[in-house]
C-alpha positions in Angstrom: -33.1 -6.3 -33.0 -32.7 -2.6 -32.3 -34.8 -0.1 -30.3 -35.4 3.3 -31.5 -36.0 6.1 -29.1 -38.3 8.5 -29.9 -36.9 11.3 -27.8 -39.2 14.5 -29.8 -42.4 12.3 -28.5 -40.7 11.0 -25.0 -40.0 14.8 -24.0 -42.4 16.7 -26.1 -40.3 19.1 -27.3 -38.4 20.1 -24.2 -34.8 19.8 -23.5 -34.2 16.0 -22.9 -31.1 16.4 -20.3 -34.2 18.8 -18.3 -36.8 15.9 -18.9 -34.1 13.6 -17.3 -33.6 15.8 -14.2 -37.1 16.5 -13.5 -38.0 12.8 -13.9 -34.9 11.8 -11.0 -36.2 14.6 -9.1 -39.6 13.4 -9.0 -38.4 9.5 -8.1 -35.6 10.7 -5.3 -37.1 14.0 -4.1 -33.5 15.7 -4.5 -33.6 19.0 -4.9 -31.1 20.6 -7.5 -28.0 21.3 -4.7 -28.2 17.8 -3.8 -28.8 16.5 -7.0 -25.5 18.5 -7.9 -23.5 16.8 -5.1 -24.6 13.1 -5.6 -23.4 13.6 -9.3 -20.4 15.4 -8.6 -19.7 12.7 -5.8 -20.0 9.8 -8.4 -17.9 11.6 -10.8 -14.9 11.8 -8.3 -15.5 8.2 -7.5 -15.2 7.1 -11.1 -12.7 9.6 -11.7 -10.8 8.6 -8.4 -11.2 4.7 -9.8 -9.9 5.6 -13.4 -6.9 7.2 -11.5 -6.3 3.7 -9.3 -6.4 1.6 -11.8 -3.4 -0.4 -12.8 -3.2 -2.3 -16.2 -1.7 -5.3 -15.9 -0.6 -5.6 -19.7 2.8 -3.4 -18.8 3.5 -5.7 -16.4 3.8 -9.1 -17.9 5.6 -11.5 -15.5 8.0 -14.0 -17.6 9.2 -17.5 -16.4 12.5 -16.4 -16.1 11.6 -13.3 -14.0 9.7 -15.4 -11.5 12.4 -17.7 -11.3 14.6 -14.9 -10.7 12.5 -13.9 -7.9 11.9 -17.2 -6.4 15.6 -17.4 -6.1 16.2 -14.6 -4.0 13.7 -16.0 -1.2 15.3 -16.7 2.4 15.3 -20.1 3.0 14.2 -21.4 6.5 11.5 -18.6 6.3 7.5 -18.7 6.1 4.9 -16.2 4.9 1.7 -15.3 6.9 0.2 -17.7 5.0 2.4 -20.4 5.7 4.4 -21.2 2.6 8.3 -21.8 2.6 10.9 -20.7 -0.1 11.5 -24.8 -0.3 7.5 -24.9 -1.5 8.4 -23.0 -3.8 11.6 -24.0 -5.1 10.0 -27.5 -6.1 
């Protein structure tokens, strides 16, 4: 089931992006220099999180690399967390 928006009759012929503003305006009380920040400031946070982001598809981790890896731990040695190179040379 689908929902059709009426945006002619929602905004009654104004621009809807204007309709928009002036209806967060009314619920936050911004006025348009804030309003301006606080969208600007979620852009660079999505932006700044689109940048970050690290697919992990490039960086497929075989058997043979982890056992590779495994191999070059120092024995006699722990982790913060406790674990050995013998744990994980099982």
């Amino acid at each position: 089931m689908s929902t059709v928006i009426n945006w002619r009759k929602l905004f009654a012929d104004t621009d809807p992006l204007q309709g928009l503003h002036q209806h967060f305006h009314n619920i936050y009380c911004l006025d348009t220099t804030a309003f301006e920040r606080e969208r600007l400031c979620k852009q660079h946070f999505i932006g700044t999180w689109r940048s970050l982001r690290i697919d992990i598809l490039p960086f497929q981790i075989t058997v043979a690399t982890l056992a590779k890896a495994i191999s070059k731990l120092k024995l006699g040695k722990s982790s913060p967390d406790g674990c050995t190179a013998e744990m994980y040379r099982l």
